[in-house]
MARVOGU-433257 format. One record per residue: residue number from 1; chain; residue in one letter; y, x, z of N, C-alpha, C, O, CB in turn. Coordinates in steps of 0.001 Angstrom, whole numbers, m for minus. Glycine has a CB too. Layout:
MARVOGU-433257
+-----+--------+--------+---------+---------+---------+----------+---------+---------+---------+---------+---------+---------+---------+---------+----------+---------+---------+
| num | chaine | residu | n_north |  n_east |    n_up | ca_north | ca_east |   ca_up | c_north |  c_east |    c_up | o_north |  o_east |    o_up | cb_north | cb_east |   cb_up |
+-----+--------+--------+---------+---------+---------+----------+---------+---------+---------+---------+---------+---------+---------+---------+----------+---------+---------+
| NUM |      A |      a |       Y |       X |       Z |        Y |       X |       Z |       Y |       X |       Z |       Y |       X |       Z |        Y |       X |       Z |
...
+-----+--------+--------+---------+---------+---------+----------+---------+---------+---------+---------+---------+---------+---------+---------+----------+---------+---------+
***
This chain:
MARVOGU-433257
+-----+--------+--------+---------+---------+---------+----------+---------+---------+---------+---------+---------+---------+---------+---------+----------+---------+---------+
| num | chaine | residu | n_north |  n_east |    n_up | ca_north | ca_east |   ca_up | c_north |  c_east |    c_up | o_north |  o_east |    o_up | cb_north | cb_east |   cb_up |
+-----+--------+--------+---------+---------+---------+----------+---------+---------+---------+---------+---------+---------+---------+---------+----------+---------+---------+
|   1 |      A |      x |  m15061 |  m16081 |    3759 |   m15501 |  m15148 |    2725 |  m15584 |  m13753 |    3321 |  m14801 |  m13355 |    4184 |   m14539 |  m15170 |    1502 |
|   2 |      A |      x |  m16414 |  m13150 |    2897 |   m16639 |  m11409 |    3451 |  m16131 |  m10696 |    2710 |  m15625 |  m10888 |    1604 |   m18022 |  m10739 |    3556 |
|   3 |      A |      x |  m16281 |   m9641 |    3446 |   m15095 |   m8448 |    2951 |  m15661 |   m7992 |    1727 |  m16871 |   m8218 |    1725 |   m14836 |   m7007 |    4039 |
|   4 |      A |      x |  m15319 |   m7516 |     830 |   m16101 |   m6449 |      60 |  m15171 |   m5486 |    m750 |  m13959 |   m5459 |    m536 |   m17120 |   m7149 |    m956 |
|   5 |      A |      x |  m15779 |   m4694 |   m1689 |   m15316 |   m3784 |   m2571 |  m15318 |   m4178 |   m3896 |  m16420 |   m4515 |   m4328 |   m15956 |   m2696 |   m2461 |
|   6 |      A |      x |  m14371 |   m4228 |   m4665 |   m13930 |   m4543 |   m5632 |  m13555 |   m3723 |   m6629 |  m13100 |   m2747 |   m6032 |   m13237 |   m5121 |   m5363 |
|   7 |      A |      x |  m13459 |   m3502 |   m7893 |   m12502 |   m2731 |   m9222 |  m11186 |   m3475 |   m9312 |  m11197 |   m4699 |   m9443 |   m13285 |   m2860 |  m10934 |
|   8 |      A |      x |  m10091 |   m2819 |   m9250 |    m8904 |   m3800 |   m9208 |   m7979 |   m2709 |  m10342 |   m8034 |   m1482 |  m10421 |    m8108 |   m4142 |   m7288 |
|   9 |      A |      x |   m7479 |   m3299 |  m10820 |    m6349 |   m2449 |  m11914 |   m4903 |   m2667 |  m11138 |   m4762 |   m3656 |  m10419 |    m6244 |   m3279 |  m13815 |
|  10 |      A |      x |   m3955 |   m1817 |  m11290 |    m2784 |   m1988 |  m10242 |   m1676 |   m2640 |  m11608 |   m1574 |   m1859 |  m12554 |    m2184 |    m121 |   m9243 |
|  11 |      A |      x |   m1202 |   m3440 |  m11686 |     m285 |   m3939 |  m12673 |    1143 |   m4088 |  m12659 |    1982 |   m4215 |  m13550 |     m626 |   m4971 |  m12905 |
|  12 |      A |      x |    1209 |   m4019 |  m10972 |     2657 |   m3682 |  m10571 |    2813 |   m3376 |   m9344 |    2007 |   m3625 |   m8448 |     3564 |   m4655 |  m10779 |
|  13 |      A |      x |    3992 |   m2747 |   m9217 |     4040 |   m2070 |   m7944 |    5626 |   m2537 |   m7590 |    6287 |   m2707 |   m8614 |     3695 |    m266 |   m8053 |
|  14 |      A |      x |    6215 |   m2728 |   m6576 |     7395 |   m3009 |   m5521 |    7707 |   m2081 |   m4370 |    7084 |   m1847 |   m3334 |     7137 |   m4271 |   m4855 |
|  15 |      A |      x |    9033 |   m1545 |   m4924 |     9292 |    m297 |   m3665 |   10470 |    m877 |   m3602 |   11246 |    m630 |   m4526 |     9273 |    1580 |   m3928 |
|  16 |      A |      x |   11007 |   m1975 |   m2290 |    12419 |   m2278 |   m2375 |   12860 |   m2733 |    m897 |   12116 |   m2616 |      76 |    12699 |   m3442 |   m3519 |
|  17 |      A |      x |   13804 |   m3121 |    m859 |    14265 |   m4066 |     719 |   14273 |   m5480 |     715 |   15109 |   m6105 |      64 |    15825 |   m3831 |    1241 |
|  18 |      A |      x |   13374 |   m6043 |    1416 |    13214 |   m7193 |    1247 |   13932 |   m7971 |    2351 |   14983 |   m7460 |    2737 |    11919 |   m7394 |    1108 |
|  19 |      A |      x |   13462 |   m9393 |    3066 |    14041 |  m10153 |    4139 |   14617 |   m9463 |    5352 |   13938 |   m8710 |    6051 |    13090 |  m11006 |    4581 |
|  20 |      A |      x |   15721 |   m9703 |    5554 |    16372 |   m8313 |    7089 |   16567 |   m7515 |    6575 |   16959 |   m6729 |    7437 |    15508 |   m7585 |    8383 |
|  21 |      A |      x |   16602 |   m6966 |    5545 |    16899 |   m5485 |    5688 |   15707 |   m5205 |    5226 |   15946 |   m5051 |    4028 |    17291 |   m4813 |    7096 |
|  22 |      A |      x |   14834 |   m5073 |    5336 |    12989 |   m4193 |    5686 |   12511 |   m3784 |    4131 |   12115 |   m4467 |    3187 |    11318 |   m5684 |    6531 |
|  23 |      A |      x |   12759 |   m2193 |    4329 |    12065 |   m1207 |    3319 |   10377 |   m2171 |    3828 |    9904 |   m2667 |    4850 |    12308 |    1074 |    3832 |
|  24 |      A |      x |    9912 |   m1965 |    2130 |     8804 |   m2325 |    2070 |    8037 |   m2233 |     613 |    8696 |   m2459 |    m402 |     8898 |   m3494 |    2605 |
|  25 |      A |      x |    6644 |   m1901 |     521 |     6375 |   m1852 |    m706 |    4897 |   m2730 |   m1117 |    4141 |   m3204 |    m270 |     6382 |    m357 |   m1000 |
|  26 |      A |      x |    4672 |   m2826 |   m2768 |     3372 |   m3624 |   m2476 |    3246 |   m2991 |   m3913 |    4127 |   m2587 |   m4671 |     3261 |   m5531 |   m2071 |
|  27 |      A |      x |    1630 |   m3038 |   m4075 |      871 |   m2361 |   m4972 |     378 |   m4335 |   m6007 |    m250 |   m5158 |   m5341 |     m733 |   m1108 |   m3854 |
|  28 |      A |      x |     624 |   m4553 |   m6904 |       36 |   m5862 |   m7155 |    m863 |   m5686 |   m7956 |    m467 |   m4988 |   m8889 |      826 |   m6843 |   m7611 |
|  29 |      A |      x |   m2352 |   m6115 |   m8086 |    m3209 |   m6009 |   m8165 |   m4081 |   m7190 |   m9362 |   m3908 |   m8409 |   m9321 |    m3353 |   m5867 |   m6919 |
|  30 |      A |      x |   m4750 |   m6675 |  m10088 |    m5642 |   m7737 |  m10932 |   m7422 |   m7488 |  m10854 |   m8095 |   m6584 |  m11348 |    m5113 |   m7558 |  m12683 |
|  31 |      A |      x |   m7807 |   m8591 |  m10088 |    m9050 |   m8232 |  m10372 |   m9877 |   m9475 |  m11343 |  m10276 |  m10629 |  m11185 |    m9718 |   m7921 |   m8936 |
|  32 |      A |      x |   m9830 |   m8131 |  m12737 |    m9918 |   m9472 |  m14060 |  m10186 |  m10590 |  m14326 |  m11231 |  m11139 |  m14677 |   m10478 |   m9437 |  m14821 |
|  33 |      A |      x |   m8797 |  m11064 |  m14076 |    m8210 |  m12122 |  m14407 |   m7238 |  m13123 |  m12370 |   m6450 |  m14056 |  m12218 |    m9853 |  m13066 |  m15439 |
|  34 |      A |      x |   m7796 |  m12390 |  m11604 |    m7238 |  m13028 |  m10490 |   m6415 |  m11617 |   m9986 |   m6477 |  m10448 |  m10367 |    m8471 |  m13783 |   m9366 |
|  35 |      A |      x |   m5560 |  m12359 |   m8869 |    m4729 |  m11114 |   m8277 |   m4654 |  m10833 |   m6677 |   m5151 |  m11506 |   m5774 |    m3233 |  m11309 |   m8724 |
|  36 |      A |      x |   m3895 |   m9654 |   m6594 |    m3731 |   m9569 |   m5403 |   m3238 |   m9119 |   m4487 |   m4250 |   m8766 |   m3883 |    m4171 |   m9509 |   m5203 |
|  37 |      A |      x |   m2157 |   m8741 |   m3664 |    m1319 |   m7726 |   m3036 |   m1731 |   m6521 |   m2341 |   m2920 |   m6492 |   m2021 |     m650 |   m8289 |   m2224 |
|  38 |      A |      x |   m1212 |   m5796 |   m2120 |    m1450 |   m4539 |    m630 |     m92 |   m4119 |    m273 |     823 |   m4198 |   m1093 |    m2421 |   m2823 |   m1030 |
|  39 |      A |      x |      32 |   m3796 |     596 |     1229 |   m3637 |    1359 |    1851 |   m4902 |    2061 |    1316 |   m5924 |    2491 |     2200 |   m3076 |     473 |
|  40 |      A |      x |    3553 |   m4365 |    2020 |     4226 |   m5328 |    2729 |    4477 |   m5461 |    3890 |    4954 |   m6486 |    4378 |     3877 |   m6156 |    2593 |
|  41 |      A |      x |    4049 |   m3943 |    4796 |     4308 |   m3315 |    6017 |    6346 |   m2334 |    5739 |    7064 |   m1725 |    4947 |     2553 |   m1996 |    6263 |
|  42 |      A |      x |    6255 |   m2814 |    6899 |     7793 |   m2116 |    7530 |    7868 |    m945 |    6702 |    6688 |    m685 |    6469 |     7858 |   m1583 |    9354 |
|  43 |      A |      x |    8510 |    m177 |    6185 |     8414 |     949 |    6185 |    9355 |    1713 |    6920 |    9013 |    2893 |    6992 |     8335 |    1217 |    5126 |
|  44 |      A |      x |   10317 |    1474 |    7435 |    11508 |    1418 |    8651 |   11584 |     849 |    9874 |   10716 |      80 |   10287 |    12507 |     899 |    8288 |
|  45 |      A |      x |   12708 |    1208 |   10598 |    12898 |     639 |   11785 |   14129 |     229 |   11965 |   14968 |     608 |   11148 |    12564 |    1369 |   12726 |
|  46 |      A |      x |   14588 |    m747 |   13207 |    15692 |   m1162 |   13736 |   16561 |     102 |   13936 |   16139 |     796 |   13011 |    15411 |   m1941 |   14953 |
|  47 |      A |      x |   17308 |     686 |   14427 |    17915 |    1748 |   15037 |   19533 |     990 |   16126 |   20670 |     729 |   15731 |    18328 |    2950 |   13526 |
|  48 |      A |      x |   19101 |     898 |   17094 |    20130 |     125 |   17688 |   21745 |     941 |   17836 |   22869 |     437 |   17826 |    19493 |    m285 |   19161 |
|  49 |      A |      x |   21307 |    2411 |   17973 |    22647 |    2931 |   17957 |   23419 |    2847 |   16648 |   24636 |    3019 |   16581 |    22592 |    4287 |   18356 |
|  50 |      A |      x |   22593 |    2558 |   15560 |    23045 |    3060 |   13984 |   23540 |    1328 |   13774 |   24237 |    1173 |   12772 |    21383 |    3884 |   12602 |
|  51 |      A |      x |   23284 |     127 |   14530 |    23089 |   m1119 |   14377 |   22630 |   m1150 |   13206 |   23454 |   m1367 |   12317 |    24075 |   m1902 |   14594 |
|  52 |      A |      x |   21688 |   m1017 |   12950 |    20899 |    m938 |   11226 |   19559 |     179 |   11001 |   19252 |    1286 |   11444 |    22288 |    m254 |    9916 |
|  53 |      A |      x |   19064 |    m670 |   10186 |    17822 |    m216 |   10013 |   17745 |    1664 |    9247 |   18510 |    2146 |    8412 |    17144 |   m1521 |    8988 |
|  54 |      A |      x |   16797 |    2187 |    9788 |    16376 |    3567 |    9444 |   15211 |    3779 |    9362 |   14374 |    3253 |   10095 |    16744 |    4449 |   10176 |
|  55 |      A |      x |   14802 |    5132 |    7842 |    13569 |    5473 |    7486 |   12833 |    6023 |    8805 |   13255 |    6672 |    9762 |    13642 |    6468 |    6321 |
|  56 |      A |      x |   11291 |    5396 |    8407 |    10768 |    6234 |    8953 |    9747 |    7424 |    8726 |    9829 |    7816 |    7562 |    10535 |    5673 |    9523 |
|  57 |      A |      x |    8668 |    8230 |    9583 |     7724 |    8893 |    9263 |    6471 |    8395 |    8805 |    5632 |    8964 |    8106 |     7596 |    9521 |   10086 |
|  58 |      A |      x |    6460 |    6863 |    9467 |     5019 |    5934 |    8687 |    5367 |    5815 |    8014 |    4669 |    6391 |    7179 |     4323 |    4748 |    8895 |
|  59 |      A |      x |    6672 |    5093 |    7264 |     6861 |    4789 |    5892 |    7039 |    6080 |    4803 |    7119 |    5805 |    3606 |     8097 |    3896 |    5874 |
|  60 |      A |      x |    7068 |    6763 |    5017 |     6972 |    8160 |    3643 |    5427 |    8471 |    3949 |    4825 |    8789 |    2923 |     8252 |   10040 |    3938 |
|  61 |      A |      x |    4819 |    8461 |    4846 |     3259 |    8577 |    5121 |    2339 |    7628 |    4548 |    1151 |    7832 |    4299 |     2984 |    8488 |    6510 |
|  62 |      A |      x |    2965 |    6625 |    4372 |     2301 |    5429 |    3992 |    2160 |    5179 |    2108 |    1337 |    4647 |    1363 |     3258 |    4188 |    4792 |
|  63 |      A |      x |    3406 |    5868 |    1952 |     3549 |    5922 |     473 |    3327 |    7009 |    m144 |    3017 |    6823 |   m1321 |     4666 |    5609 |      65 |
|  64 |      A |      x |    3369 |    8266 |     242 |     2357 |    9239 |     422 |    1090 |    9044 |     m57 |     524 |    9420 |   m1083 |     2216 |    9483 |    1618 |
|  65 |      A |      x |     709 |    8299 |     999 |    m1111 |    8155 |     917 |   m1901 |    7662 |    m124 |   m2960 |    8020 |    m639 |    m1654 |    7274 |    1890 |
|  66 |      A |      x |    m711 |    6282 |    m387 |    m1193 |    5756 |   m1701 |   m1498 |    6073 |   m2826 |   m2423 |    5752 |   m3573 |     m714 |    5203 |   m2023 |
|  67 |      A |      x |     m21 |    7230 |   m2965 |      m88 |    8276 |   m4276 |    m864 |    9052 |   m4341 |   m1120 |    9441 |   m5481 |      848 |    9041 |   m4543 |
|  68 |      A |      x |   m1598 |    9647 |   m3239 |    m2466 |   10517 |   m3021 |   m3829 |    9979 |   m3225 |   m4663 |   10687 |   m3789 |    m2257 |   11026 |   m1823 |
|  69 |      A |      x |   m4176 |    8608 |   m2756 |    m5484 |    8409 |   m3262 |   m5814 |    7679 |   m4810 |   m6825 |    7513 |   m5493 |    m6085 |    7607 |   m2193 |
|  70 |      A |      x |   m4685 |    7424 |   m4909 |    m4798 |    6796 |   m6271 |   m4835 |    8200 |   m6979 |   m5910 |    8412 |   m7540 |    m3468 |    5662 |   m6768 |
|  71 |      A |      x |   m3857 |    9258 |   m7085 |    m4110 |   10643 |   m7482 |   m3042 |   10279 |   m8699 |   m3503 |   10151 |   m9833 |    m5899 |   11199 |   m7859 |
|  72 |      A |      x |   m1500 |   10097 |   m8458 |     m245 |   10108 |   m9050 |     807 |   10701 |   m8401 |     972 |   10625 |   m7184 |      109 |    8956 |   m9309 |
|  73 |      A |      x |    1588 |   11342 |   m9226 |     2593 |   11894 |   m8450 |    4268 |   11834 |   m8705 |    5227 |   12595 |   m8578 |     2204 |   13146 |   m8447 |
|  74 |      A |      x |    3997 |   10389 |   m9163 |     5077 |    9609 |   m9082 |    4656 |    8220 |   m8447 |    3645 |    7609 |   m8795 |     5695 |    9497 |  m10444 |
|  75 |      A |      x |    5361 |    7880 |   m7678 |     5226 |    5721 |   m7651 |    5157 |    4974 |   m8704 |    4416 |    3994 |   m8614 |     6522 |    4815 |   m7095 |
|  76 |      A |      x |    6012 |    5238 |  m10208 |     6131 |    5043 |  m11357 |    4746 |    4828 |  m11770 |    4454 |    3705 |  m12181 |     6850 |    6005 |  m11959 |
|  77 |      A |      x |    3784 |    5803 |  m11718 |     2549 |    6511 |  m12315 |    2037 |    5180 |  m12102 |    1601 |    4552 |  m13066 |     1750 |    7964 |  m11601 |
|  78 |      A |      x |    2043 |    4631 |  m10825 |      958 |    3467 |  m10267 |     573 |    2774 |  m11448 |    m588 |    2729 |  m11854 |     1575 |    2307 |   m9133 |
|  79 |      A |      x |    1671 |    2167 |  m12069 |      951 |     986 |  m12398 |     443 |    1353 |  m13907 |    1100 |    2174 |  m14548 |     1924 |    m419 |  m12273 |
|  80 |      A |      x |    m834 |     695 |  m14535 |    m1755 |     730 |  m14743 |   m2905 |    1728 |  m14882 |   m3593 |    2010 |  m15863 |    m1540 |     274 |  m15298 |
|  81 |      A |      x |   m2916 |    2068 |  m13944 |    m4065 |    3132 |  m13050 |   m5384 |    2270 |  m12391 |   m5355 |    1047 |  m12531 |    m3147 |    3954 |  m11502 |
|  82 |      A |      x |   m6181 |    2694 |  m11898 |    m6940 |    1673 |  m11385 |   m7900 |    1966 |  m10176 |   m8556 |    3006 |  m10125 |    m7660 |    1183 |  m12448 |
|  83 |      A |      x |   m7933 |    1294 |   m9506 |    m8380 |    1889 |   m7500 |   m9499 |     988 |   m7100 |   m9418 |    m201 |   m7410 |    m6838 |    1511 |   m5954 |
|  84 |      A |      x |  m10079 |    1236 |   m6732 |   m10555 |      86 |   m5857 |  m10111 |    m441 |   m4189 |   m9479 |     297 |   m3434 |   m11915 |     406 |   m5818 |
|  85 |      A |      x |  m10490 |   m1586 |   m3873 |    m9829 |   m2416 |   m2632 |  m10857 |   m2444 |   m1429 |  m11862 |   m1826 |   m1780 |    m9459 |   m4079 |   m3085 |
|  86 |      A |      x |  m10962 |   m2858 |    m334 |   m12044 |   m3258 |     640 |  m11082 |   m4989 |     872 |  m10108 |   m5206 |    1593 |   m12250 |   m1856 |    2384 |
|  87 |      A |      x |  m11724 |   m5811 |      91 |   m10814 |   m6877 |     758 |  m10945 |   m8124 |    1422 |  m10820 |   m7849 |    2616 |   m10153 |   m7212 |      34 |
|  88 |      A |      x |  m11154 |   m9505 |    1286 |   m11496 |  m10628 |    1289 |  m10524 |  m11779 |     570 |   m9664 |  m11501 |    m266 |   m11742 |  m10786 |    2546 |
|  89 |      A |      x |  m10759 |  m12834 |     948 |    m9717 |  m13675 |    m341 |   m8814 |  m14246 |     179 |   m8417 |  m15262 |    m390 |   m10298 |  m14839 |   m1259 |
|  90 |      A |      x |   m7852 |  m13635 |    2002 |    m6683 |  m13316 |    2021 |   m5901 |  m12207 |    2511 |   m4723 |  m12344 |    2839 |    m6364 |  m14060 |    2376 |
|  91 |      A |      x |   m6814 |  m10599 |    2599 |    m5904 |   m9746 |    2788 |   m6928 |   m8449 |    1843 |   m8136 |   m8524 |    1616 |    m5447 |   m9574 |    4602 |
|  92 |      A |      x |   m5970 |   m7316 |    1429 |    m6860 |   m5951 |    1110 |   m6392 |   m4838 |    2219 |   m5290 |   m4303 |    2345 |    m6531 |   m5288 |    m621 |
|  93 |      A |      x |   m7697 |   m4652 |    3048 |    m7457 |   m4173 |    3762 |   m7569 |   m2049 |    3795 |   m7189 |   m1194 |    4594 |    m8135 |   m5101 |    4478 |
|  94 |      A |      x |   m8033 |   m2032 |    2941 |    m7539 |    m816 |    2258 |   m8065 |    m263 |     677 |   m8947 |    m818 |      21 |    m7874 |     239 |    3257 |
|  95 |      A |      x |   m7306 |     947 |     260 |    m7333 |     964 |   m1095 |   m8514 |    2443 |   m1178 |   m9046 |    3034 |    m238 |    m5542 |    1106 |   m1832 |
|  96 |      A |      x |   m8607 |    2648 |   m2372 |    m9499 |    3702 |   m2737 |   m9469 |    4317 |   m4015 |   m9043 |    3473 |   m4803 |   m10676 |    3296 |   m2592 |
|  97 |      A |      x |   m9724 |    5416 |   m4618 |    m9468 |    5986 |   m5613 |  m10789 |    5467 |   m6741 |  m11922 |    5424 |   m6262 |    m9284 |    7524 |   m5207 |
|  98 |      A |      x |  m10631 |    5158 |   m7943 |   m11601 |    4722 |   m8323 |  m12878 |    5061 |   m8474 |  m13760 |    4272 |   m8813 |   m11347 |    4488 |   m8972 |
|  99 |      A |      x |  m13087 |    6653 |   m8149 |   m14542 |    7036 |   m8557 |  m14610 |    7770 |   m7121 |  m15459 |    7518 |   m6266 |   m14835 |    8091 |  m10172 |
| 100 |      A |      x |  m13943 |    8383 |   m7041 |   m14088 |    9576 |   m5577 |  m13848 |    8455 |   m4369 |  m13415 |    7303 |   m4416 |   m12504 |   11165 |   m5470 |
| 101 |      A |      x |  m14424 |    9480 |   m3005 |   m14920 |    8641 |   m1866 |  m13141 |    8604 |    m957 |  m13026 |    8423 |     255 |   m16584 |    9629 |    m830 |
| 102 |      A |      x |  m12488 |    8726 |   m1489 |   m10972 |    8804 |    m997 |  m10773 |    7172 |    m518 |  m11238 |    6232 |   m1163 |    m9728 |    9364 |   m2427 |
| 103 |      A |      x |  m10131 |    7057 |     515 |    m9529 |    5575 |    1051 |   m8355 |    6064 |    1835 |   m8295 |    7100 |    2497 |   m10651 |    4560 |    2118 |
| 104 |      A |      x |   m7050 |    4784 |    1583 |    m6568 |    5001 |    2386 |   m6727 |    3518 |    3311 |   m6974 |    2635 |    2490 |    m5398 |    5592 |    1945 |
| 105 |      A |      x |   m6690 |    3096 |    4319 |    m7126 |    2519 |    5016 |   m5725 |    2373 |    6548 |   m5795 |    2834 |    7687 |    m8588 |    3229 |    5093 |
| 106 |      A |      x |   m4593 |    1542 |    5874 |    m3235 |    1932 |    7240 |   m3506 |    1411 |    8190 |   m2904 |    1897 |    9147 |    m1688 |    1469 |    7151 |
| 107 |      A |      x |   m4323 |     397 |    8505 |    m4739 |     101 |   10041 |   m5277 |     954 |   11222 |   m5100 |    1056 |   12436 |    m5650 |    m723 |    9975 |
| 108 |      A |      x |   m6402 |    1797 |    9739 |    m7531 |    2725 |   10646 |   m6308 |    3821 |   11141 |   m5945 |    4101 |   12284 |    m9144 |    3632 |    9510 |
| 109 |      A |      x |   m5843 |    4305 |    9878 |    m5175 |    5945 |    9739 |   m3860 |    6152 |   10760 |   m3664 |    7198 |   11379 |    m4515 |    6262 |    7932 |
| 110 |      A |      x |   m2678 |    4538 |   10851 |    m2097 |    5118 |   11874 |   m2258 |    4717 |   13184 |   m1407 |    5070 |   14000 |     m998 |    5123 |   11666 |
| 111 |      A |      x |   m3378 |    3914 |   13604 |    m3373 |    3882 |   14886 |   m4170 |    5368 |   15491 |   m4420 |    5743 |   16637 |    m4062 |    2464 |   15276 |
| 112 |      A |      x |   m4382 |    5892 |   14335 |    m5326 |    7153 |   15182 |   m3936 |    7991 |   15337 |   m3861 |    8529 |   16442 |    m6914 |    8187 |   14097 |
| 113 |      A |      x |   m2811 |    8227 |   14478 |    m1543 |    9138 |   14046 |   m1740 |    9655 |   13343 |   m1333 |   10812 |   13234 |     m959 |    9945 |   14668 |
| 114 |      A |      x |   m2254 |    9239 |   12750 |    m2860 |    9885 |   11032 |    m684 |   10358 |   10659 |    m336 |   10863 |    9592 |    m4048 |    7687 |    9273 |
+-----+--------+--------+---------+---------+---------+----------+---------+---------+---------+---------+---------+---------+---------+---------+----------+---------+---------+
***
């Protein structure tokens, strides 16, 4: 299946620690009547001196971005707001604000050091 762009309504959102330890968050998604995730990247790291995991600068960047293109200024706010996706029918590979040309896109944004 090919990628495309979609209207997706956000219906729930997950900001917690999941398997290991690992800060992580996910935006959950309906595109009427089917669903769909985003996120679910690290938002932390190992820290070997601390033996335990610590925040990082991608992860407040990352959640940041989201809020920023969705255009909320709480995490709370997310859910039922509504964005659009770039996705296919097993990953969304980035999000977008629903009318304005805003994306955030975490593959593109931090390998550059966005």
């Amino acid at each position: 299946m090919d990628k495309e762009i979609k209207n997706a309504k956000i219906i729930g959102t997950m900001l917690g620690i999941e398997d290991h330890s690992i800060l992580t968050c996910w935006l959950y998604l309906n595109y009427d009547g089917a669903g769909q995730g985003f996120g679910g990247y690290a938002l932390d790291t190992y820290d070997k001196v601390k033996s335990g995991r610590i925040g990082t600068a991608f992860g407040m960047e990352f959640i940041r971005r989201i809020m920023e293109v969705v255009e909320v200024e709480k995490w709370e706010d997310l859910t039922g707001q509504y964005c659009r996706v770039f996705a296919d029918h097993s990953r969304v590979y980035k999000i977008g604000h629903i009318i304005k040309d805003q994306w955030f896109d975490p593959d593109v944004e931090f390998k550059q050091g966005a």
